[in-house]
C-alpha positions in Angstrom: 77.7 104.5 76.2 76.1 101.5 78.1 73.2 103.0 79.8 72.0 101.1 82.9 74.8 98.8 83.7 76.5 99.0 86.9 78.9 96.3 86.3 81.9 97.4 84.5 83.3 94.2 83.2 79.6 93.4 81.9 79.2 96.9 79.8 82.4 96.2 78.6 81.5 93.1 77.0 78.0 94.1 75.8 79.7 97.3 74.0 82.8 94.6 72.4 79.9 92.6 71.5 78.3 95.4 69.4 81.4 96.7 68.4 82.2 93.6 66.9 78.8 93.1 65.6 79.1 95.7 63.2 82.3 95.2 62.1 84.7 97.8 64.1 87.5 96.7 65.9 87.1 96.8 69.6 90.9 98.0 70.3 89.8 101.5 71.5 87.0 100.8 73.9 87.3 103.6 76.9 85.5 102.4 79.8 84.9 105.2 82.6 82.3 104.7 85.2 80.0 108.0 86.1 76.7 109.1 87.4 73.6 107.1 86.7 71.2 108.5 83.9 67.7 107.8 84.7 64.8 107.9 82.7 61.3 107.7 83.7 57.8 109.0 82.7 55.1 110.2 84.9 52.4 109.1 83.0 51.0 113.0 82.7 51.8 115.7 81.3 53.8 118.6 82.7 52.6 122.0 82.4 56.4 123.4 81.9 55.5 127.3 82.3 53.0 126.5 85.3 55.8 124.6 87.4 58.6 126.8 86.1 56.4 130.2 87.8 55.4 128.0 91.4 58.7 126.5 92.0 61.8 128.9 92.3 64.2 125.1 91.9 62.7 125.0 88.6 62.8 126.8 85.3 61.7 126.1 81.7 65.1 125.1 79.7 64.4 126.9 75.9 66.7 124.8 74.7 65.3 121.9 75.3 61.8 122.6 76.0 61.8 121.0 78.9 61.8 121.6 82.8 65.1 122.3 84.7 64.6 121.4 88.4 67.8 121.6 90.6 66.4 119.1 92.7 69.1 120.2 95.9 67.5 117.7 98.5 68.3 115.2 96.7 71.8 115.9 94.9 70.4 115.8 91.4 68.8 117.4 88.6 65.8 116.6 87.0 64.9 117.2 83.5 61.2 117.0 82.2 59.6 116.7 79.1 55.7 118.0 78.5 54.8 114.6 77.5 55.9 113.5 81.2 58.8 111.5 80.1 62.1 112.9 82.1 65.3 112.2 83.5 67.5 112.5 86.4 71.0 113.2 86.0 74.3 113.4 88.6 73.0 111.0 91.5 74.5 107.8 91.2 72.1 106.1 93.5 69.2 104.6 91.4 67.1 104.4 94.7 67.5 108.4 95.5 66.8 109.2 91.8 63.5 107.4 92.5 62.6 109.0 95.5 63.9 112.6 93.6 61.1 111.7 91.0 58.3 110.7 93.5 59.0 113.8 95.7 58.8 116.1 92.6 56.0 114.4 91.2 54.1 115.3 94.4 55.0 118.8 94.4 54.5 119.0 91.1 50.8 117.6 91.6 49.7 119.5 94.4 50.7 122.7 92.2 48.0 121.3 89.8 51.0 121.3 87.3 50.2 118.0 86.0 47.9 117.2 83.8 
């Protein structure tokens, strides 16, 4: 997986390259192209149980101790970590995944589930 690389001929070089770099043939390289993965960080912490109680688009994934939010108004969901780190997945626009992350991190604060 090339993460953040938009250009397919580019990530397909840069994954031959590493291939090749450590010694495996680069005969089988797949390239598909799908949704984005964003990461970010908040730069605060997330109060997980807090933010999974206010917001009914949001609930605290056991199995990954992290937040689940089905962000819908933005086609995407967000997962985030209590250290504040997160990331958006299934919205292939890197601008809407930003505004995803500044609209939730505004919610998010003015449920005083930041801290």
């Amino acid at each position: 997986m090339v993460h953040g690389i938009s250009n397919v001929e580019a990530a397909t070089l840069i994954a031959e390259e590493f291939l090749l770099g450590i010694g495996m043939p680069e005969s089988g390289l797949i390239v598909e192209k799908g949704d984005m993965l964003a990461s970010f960080s908040l730069g605060r912490a997330v109060l997980i149980g807090l933010a999974g109680e206010r917001f009914s688009e949001a609930e605290h994934d056991l199995r990954l101790d992290a937040l689940r939010i089905d962000a819908k108004r933005h086609r995407c969901t967000i997962l985030l970590f209590n250290n504040g780190q997160g990331l958006v997945l299934g919205q292939p626009s890197r601008g809407v995944a930003e505004m995803a992350v500044g609209y939730w991190f505004s919610q998010l604060e003015a449920e005083g589930a930041l801290a």
